[in-house]
C-alpha positions as CSV (number, residue, x, y, z in Angstrom):
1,X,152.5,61.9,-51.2
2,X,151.5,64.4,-49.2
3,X,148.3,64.4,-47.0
4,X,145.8,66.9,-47.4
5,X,144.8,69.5,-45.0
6,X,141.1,70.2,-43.8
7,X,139.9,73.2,-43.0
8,X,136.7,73.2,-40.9
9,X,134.1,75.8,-40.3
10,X,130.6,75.4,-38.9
11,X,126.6,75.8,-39.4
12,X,124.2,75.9,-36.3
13,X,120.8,74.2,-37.1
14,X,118.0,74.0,-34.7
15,X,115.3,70.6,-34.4
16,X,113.1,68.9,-31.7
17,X,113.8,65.7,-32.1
18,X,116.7,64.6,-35.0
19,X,118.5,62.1,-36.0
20,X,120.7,63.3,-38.8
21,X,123.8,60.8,-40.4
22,X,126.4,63.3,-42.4
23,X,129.0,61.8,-44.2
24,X,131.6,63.4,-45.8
25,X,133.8,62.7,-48.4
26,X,136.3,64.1,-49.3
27,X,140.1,63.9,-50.4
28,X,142.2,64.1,-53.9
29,X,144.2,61.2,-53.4
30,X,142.3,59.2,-50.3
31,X,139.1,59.5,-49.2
32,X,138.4,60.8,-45.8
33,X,134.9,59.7,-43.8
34,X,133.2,61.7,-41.5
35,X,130.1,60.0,-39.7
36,X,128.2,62.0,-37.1
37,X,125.1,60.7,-35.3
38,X,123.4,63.3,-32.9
39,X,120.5,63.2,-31.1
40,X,118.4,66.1,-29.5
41,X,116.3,65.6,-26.2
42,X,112.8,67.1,-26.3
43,X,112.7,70.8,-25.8
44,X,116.7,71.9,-26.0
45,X,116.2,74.3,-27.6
46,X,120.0,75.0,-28.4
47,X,121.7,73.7,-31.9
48,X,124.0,71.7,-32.7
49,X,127.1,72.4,-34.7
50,X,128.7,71.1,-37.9
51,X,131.7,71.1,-39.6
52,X,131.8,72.3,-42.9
53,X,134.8,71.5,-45.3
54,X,137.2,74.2,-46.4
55,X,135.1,74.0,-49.6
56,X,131.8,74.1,-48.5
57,X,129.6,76.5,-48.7
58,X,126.3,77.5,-46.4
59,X,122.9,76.8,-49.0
60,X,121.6,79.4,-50.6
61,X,117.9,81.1,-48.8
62,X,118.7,79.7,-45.4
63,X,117.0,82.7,-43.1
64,X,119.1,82.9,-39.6
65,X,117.8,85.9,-38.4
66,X,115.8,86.5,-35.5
67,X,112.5,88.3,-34.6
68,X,112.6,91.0,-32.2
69,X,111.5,90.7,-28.4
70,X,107.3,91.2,-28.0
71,X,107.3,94.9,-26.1
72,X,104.6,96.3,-24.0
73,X,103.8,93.1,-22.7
74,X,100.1,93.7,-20.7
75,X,98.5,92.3,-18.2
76,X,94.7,92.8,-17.1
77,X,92.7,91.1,-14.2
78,X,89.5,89.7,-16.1
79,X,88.0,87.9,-12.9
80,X,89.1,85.5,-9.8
81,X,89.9,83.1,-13.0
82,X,91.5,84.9,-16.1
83,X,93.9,87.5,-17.0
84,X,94.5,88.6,-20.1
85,X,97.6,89.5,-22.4
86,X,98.3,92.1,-25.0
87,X,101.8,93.1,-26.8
88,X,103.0,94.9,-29.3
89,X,103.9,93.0,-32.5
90,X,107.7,91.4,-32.8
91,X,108.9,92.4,-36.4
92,X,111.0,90.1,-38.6
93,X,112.6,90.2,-42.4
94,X,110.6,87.4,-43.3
95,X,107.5,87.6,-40.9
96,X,106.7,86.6,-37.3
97,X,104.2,83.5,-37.5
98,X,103.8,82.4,-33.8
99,X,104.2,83.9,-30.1
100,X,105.1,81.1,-27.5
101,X,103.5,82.5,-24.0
102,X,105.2,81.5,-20.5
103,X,103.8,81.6,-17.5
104,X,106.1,81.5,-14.6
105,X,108.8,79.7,-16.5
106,X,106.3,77.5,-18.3
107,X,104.7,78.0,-22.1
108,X,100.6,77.8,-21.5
109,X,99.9,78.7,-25.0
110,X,100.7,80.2,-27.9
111,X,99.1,82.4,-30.4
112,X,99.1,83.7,-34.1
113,X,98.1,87.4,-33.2
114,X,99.6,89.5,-30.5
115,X,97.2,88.7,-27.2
116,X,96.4,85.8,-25.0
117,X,93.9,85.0,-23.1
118,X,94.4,83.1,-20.2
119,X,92.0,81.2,-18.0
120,X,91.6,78.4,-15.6
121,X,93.3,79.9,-13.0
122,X,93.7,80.1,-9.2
123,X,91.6,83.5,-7.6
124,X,94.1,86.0,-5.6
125,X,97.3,84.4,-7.2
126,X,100.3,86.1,-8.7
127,X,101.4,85.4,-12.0
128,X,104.6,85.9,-14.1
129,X,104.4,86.0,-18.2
130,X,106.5,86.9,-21.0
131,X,106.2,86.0,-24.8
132,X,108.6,84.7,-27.3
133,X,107.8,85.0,-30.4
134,X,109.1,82.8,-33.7
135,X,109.4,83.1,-37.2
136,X,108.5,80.3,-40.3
137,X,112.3,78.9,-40.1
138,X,112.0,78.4,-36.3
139,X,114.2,81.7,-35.2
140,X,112.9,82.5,-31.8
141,X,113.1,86.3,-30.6
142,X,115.0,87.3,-27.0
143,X,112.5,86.8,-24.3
144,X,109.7,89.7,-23.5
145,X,110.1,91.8,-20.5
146,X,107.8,89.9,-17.9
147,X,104.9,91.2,-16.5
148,X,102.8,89.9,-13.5
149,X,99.3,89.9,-12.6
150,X,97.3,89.0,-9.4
151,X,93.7,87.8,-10.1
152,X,91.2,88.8,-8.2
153,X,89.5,87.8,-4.9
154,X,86.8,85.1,-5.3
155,X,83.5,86.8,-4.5
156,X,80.1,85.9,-4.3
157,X,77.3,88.6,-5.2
158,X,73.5,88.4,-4.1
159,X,70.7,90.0,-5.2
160,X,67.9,91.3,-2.6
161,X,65.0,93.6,-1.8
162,X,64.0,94.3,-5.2
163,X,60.7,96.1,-5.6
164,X,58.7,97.2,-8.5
165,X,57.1,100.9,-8.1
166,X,55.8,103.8,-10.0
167,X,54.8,101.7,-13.3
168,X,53.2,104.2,-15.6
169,X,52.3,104.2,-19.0
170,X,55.1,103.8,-20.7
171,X,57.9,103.7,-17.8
172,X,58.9,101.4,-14.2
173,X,60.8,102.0,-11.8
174,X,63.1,99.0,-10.3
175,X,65.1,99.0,-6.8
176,X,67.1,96.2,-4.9
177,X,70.6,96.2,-3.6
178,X,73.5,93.9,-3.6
179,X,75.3,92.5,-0.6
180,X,78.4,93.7,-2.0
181,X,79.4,97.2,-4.3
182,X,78.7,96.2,-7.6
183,X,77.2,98.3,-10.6
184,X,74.1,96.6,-12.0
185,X,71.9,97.0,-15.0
186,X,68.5,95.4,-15.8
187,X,67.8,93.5,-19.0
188,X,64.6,93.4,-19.9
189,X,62.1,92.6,-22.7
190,X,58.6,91.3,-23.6
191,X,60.1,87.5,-23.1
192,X,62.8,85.7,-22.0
193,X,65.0,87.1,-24.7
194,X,65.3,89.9,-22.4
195,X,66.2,92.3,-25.9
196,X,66.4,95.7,-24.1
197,X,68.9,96.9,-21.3
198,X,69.3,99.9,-19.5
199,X,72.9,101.5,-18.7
200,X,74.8,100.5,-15.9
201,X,74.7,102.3,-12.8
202,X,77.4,103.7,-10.3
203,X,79.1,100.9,-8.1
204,X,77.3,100.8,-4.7
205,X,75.1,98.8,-2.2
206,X,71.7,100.3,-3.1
207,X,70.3,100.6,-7.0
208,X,67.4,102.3,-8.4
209,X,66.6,101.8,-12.4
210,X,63.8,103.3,-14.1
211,X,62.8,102.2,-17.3
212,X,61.5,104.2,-20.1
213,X,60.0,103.9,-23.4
214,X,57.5,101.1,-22.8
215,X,54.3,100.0,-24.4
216,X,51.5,100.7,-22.4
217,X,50.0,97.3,-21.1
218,X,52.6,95.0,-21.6
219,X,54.1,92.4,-19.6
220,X,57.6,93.2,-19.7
221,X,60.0,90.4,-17.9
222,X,63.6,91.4,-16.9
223,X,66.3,90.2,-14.3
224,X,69.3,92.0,-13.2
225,X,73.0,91.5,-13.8
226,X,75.2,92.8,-11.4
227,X,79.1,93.0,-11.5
228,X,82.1,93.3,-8.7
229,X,85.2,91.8,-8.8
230,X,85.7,90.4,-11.7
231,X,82.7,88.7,-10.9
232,X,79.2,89.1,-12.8
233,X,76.5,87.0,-12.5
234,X,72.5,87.1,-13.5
235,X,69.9,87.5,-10.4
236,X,66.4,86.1,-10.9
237,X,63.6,86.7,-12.9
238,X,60.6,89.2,-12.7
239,X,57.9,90.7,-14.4
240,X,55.7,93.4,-14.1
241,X,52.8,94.9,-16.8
242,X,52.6,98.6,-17.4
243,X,49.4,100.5,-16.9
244,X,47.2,100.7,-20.1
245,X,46.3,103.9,-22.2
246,X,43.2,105.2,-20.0
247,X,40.0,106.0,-22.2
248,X,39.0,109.2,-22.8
249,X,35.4,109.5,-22.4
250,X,32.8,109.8,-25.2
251,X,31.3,113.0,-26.0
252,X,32.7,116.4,-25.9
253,X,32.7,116.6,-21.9
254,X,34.7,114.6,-19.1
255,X,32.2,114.0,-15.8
256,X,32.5,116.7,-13.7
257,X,33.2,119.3,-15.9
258,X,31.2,122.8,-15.5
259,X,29.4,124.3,-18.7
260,X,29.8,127.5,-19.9
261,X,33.2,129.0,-20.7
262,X,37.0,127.2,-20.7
263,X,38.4,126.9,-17.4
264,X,41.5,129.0,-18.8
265,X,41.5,131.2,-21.3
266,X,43.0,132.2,-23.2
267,X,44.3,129.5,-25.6
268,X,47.7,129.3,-26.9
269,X,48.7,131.9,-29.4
270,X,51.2,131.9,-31.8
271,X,54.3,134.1,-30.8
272,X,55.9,137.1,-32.9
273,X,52.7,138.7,-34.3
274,X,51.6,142.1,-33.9
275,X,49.0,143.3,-31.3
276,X,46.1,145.2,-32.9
277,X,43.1,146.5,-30.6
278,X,39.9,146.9,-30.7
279,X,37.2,148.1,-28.1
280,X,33.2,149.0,-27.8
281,X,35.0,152.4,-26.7
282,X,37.2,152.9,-29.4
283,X,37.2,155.1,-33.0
284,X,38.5,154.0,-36.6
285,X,40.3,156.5,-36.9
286,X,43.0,155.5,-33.5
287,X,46.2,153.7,-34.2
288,X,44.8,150.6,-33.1
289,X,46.9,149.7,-30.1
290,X,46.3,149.1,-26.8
291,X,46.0,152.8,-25.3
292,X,44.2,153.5,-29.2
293,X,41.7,151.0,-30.3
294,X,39.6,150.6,-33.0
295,X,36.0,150.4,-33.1
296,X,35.0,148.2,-35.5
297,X,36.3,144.8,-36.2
298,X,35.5,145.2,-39.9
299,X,38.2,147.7,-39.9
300,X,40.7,146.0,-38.1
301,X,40.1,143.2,-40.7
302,X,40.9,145.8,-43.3
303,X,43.6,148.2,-42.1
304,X,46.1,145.2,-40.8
305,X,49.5,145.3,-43.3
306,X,49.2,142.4,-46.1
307,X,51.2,139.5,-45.6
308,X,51.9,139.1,-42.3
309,X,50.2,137.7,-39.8
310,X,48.5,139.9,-36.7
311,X,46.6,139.1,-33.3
312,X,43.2,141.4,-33.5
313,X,42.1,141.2,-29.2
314,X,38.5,142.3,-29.3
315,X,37.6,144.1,-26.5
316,X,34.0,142.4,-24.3
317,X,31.1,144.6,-25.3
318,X,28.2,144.3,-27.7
319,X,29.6,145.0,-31.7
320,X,26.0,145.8,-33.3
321,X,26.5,145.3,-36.9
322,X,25.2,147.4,-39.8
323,X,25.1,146.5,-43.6
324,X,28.4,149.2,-43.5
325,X,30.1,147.5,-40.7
326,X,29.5,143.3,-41.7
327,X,32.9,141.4,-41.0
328,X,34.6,141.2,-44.0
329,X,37.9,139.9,-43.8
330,X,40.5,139.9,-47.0
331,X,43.3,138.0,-48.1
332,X,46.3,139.0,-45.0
333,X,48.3,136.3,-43.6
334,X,50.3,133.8,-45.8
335,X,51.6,131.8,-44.2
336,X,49.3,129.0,-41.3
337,X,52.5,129.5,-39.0
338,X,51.6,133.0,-39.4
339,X,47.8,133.9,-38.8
340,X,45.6,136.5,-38.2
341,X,43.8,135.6,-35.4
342,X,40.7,137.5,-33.8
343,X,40.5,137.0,-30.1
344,X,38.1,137.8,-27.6
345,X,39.7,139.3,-24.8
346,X,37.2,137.5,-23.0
347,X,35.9,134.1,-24.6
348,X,32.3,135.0,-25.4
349,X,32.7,138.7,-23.8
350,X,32.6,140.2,-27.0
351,X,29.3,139.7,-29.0
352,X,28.6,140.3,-32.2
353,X,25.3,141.0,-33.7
354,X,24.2,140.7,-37.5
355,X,21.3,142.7,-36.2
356,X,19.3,141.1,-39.5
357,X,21.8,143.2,-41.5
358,X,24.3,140.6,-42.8
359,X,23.8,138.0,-44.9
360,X,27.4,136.7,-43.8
361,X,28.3,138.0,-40.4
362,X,31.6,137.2,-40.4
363,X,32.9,136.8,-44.0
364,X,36.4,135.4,-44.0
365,X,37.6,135.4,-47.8
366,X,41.1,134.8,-46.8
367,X,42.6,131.9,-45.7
368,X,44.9,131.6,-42.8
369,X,42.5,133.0,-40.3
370,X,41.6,132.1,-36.6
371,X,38.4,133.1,-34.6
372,X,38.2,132.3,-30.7
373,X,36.3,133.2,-28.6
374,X,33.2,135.1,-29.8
375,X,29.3,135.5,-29.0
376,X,27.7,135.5,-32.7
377,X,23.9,135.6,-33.9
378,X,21.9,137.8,-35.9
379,X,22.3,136.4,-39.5
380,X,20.2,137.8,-42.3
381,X,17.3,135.5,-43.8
382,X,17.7,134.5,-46.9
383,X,14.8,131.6,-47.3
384,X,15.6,128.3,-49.1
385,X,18.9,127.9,-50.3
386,X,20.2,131.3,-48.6
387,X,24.0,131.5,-48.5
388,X,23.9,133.4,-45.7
389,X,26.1,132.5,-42.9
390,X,27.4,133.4,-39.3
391,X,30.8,132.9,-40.2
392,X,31.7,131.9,-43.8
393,X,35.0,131.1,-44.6
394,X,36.0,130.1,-48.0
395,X,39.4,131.1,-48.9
396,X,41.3,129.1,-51.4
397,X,44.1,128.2,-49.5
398,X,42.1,127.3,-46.2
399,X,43.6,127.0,-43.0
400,X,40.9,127.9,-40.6
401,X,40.7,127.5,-37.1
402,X,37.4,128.4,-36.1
403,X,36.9,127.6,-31.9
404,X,36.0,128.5,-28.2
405,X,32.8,130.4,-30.0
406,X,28.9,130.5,-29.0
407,X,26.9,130.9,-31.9
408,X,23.2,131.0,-31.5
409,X,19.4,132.1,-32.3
410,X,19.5,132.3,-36.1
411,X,16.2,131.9,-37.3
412,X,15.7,129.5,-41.0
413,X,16.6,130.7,-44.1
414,X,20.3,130.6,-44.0
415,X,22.7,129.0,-45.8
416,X,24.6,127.2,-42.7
417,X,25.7,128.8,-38.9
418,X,29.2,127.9,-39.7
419,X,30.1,127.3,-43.8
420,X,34.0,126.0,-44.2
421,X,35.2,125.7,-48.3
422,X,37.8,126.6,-49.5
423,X,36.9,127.9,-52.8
424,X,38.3,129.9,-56.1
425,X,35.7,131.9,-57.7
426,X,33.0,129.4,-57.3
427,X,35.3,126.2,-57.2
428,X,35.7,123.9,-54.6
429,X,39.5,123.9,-54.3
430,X,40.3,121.1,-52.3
431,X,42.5,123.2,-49.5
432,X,42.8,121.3,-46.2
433,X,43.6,122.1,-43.0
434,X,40.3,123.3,-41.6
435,X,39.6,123.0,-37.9
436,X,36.5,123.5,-36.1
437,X,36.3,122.8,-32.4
438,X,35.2,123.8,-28.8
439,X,32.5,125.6,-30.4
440,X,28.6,125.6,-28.2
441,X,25.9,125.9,-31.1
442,X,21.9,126.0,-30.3
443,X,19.1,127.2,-31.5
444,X,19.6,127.2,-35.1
445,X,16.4,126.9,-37.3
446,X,15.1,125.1,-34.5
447,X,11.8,123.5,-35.2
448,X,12.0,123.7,-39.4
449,X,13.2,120.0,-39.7
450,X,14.5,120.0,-42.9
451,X,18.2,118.2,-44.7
452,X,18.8,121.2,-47.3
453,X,20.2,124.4,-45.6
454,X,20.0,125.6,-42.2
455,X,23.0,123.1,-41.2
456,X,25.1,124.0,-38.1
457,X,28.2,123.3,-39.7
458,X,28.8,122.8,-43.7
459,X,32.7,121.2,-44.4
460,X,33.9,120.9,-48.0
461,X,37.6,121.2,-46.9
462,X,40.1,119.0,-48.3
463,X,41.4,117.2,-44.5
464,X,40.9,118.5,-41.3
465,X,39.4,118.3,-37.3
466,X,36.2,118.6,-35.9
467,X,36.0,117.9,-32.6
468,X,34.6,119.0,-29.2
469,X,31.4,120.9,-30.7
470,X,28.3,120.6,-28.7
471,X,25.2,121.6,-31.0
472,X,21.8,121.0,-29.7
473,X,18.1,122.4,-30.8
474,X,19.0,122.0,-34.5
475,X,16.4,122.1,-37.4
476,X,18.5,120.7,-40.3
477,X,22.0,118.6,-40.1
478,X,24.5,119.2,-37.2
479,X,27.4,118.3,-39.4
480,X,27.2,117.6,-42.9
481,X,30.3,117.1,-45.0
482,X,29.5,117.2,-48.6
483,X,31.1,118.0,-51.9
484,X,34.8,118.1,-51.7
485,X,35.1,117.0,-48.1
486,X,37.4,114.2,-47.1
487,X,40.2,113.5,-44.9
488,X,37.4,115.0,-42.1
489,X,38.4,113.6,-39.1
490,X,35.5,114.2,-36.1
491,X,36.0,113.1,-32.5
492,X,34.0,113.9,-28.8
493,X,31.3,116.0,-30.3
494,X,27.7,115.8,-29.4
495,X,24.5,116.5,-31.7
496,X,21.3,116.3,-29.3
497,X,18.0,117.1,-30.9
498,X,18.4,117.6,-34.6
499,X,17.1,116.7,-37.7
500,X,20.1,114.9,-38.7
501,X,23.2,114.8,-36.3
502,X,26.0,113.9,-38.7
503,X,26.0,113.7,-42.9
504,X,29.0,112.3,-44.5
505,X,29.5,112.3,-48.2
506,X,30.6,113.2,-51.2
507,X,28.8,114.6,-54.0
508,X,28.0,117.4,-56.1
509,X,30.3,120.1,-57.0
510,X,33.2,118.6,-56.7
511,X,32.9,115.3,-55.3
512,X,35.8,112.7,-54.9
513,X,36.6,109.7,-55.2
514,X,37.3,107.8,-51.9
515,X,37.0,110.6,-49.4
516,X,37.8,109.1,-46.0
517,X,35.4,110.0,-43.1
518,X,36.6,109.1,-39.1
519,X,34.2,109.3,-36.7
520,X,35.0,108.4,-33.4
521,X,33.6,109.1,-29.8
522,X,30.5,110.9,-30.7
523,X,27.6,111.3,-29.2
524,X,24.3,111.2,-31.2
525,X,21.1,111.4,-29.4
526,X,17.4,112.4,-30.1
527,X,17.5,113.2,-33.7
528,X,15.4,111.7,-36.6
529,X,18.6,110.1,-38.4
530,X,21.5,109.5,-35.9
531,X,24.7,109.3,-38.4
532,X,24.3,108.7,-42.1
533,X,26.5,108.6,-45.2
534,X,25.0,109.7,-48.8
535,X,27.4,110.0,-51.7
536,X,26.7,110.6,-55.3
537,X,27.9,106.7,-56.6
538,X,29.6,106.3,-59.2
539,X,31.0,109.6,-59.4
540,X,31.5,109.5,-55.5
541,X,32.7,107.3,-53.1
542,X,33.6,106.8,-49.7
543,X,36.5,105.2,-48.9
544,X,36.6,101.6,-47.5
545,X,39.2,102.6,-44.7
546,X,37.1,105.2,-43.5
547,X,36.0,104.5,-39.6
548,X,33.2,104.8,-37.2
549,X,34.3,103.8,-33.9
550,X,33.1,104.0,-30.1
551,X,29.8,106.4,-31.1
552,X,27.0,106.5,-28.8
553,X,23.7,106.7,-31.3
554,X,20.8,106.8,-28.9
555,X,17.2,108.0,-29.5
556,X,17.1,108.5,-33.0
557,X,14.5,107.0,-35.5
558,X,17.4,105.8,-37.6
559,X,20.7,105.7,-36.0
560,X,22.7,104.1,-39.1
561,X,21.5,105.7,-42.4
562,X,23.2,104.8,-45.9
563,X,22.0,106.5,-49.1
564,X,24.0,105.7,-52.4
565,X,22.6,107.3,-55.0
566,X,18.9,106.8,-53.6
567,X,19.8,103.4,-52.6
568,X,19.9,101.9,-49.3
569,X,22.7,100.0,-48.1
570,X,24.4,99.9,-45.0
571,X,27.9,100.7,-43.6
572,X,29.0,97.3,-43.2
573,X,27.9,96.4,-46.4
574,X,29.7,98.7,-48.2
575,X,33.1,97.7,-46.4
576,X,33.1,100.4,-44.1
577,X,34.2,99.6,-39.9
578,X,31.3,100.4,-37.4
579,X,32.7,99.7,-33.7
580,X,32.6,99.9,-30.3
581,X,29.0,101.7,-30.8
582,X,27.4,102.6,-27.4
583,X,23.3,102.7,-28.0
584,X,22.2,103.7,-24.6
585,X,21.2,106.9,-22.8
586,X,24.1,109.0,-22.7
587,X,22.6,110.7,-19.2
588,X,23.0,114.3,-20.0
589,X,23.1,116.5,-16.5
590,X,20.3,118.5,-17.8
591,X,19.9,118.7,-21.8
592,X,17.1,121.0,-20.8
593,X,19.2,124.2,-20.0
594,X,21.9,122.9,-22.4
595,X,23.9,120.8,-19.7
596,X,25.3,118.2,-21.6
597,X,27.8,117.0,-19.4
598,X,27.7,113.4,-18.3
599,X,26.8,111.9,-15.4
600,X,29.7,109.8,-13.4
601,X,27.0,106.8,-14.1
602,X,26.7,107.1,-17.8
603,X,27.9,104.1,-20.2
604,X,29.8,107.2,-22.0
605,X,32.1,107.4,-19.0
606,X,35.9,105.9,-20.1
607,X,34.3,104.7,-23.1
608,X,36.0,106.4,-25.5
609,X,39.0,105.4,-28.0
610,X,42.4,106.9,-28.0
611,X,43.2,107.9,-31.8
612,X,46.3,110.1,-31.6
613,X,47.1,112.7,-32.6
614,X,43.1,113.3,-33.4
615,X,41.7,112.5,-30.2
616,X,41.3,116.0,-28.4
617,X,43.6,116.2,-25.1
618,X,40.8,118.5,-22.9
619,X,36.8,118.5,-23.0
620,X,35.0,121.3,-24.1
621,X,35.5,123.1,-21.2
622,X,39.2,122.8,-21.2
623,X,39.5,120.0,-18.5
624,X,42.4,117.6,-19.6
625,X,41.2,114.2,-20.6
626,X,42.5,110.7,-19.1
């Protein structure tokens, strides 16, 4: 019989550590044994080889293809103590599942993604890497190009000299320098969470950081962190507090502030209207500009184009009214962004006389409508429950701004000096945006002593400012704010010698519900009732959030008068804040010859109450507050 002949091809598999029998058998007429034993040291890495049988044939799935080599092998210096490794991704027909990484000759880790970070190491040493990466069968890729890498230097950074300056408000300034280049930045916050940093500087010996943005006075803590090298560390910890919101004082003057007219003038305009002109020396029947004024300011009022607005500058000189020539301004502007605004060239250098001619001086029946800067008196008397007025302005849209004006000497028997409300044929509309401020006011109805008519200033606008007004020798109410007034907001004026200084309420034609009243850094002094609220309950009311904060009520019979609905109550008692009240003597220069300025000595000085945006940023005679 013959003997059979064996053909023998092979099969490479890879393993760590295996121990693998294979016996074969096979023969058609004897059987044949093949018994192979092998045994791989740790970490060979190679295969080993079988022999397969003419007849056999590899297993079906078996994947024997190989990733590619990792490419773009980086290397960056981290610190004294770590570089770090980045490649681009092997590719494989099944799917890469490991990268093996080797520093100089020897694997130091290994990694599903493509990057390595390696630490734990020696400073200013030199080191060699490349990747291998492997698939799920165990096929390992061609080596990586190598890369290599020196750490950096060991260096030791120190922090010195650091100074605090120029803490403001809401900013600090911080300096120090290192004893090496480094870039720095501070981290700071309100503890030691140190929440907040500022952006690193420049490399360099000497650093200057100024911080911004911060609370006024608040402790803010911070350290500094300072880098070189590879190297960062965090250098002490420091605090400083930054300077608190300085008081403005109460009343409508700083100390040291000169009566009389603003100390610039004049205020700021709006820009892109037209210039119309008017003059003592002019005729009514000129163009109206500069080189051709008008004479009268009635006319101006009437012969400006309809809707747009227009800057009217009124020449100084003496504008004697007659019953033909009364202010009377129509509907014009349209537009609060767009005004028509009368300006005194001069503030109070042109003056205006009623002459006993006009009930209402200056009737403004339009809204959007400025007046600065004017002398007015000479109101026609109209008795008991006149209407008549110096300026009236009651256009239905509102938008006033009524300021820098002296209005004076009107005898009883009219309505109110000043009368702001926004009406439509005899209904309150509820408009807003009416401002009355910088205005001096004396002598009106002085001696009558009466709360119906004759007031200084009458508000039934729908929100609005108040504020710098001084109005002294009064014989009815300084300010009262009645029907549909609310969302009044009245700071730094002072009401000496009146009947009552300031009426707040709703009531009558057109009261609200919960109209809100602030009243802050007033001054109130030697008047029969100081401040007082009266409201028509249950139809009106005054809302519980309204305030009264930092007033100075001195010399008056009843400095804190509530009346709802001919009951007595109190402030407090209806909910409403009273606080910070000042009851001593304000210490007027000279009240006498109407200087009303503070003395450097008065309790008034600095005791004020910041309530942006209403608290006024100058006094009444333009000086800028604290």
């Amino acid at each position: 019989m013959p003997t059979p002949r064996v053909s023998v091809q092979t099969i490479s598999l890879k393993a760590g550590r295996v121990g693998i029998l294979l016996s074969l058998l096979r023969t058609c007429a004897v059987g044949i044994l093949f018994a192979l034993s092998v045994f791989l040291l740790p970490g060979a890495g190679s295969g080993i080889i079988f022999p397969l049988l003419s007849n056999e044939k590899a297993q079906p799935g078996t994947d024997t293809t190989l990733p590619t080599a990792p490419t773009n092998l980086k290397a960056s210096v981290i610190s004294s103590s770590q570089i770090n490794l980045t490649w681009t991704a092997s590719t494989d027909n099944v799917g890469v599942t490991n990268y093996k990484v080797f520093r100089n000759g020897v694997q130091v880790g290994q990694n599903l993604n493509p990057s390595f970070n390696n630490t734990g190491l020696t400073a200013n040493t030199t080191y060699t890497y490349y990747v291998i990466a492997y698939d799920a069968a165990g096929n390992a890729s061609p080596k990586s190009a190598s890369v290599s890498a020196t750490t950096a230097g060991s260096v030791t950074i120190t922090v010195s000299n650091v100074a605090v300056s120029n803490v403001a408000i809401s900013s600090a300034t911080i300096a120090f320098t290192t004893n090496v280049t480094a870039s720095t930045d501070i981290l700071y916050g309100t503890n030691d969470s140190y929440n907040n940093s500022d952006p690193a500087d420049a490399a360099s010996l000497n650093h200057t950081h100024v911080l911004t943005g911060l609370t006024p006075g608040t402790v803010y803590n911070f350290k500094i962190s300072a880098y070189a090298s590879g190297v960062r560390i965090y250098a002490g910890s420091y605090s400083f507090t930054t300077l608190s919101v300085p008081s403005p004082s109460i009343g409508a003057y700083e100390p040291g502030s000169l009566t009389g007219i603003r100390v610039s003038w004049p205020p700021p305009l709006p820009s892109g209207l037209t210039q119309y002109y008017v003059s003592p020396n002019g005729s009514d029947a000129n163009s109206g500009s500069q080189s051709s004024p008008w004479l009268t300011i009635n006319h101006a009022a009437w012969t400006i184009p309809s809707g747009a607005g227009a800057i009217i500058h009124v020449a100084p000189g003496n504008y004697n009214l007659t019953s033909a020539t009364c202010i009377v301004v129509p509907q014009r502007a349209v537009s609060a962004s767009a005004p028509v605004v009368f300006l005194s060239d001069t503030q109070w250098g042109a003056k205006v006389n009623g002459g006993g001619n006009c009930l209402l001086v200056w009737d403004v029946s339009g809204s959007y409508v400025d007046v600065y800067g004017f002398d007015i008196t000479g109101t026609l008397t109209g008795g008991t429950g006149s209407t008549g007025a110096a300026i009236n302005a009651t256009g239905q849209y509102g938008n006033y701004d009524i300021a820098y004006n002296r209005i004076h000497d009107l005898a009883p028997g009219i309505g109110a000096a000043v009368d702001i409300g926004p009406s439509n044929g005899g209904t309150y509309t509820g408009a807003g945006g009416c401002n009355f401020h910088d205005n001096t006011m004396f002598n009106l109805a002085y001696g009558s002593r009466h709360s119906f008519g004759d007031y200084a200033l009458y508000y039934s606008c729908g929100g609005g400012n108040v504020y710098n007004n001084l109005m002294y020798r009064l014989g009815s109410i300084g300010l009262h704010g009645w029907h549909l007034s609310t969302n009044l907001h009245v700071h730094n004026n002072i009401v000496y010698d009146a009947y009552i200084g300031m009426s707040f309420g709703d009531g009558g034609s057109g009261g609200v519900k919960d109209a809100y009243f602030d009243a802050t850094n007033n001054i109130v002094a030697h008047c029969y009732f100081g401040i007082q609220i009266v409201v028509d309950y249950p139809t009106s009311t005054i809302s519980t959030a309204s305030v009264f904060r930092n007033n100075n009520v001195f010399d008056n019979k009843s400095n804190w008068y509530y009346n709802k609905n001919g009951s007595n109550s109190t402030f407090q008692a209806e909910g409403i804040e009273v606080s910070g009240t000042v009851t001593s003597d304000p210490q007027f220069v000279s009240p006498s010859t109407g200087n009303f300025v503070i003395k450097s000595t008065s309790p008034d000085v600095r005791a004020g109450r910041v309530a942006n945006p209403f608290t006024p940023a100058k006094d009444l005679a333009g000086n800028t507050r604290p």
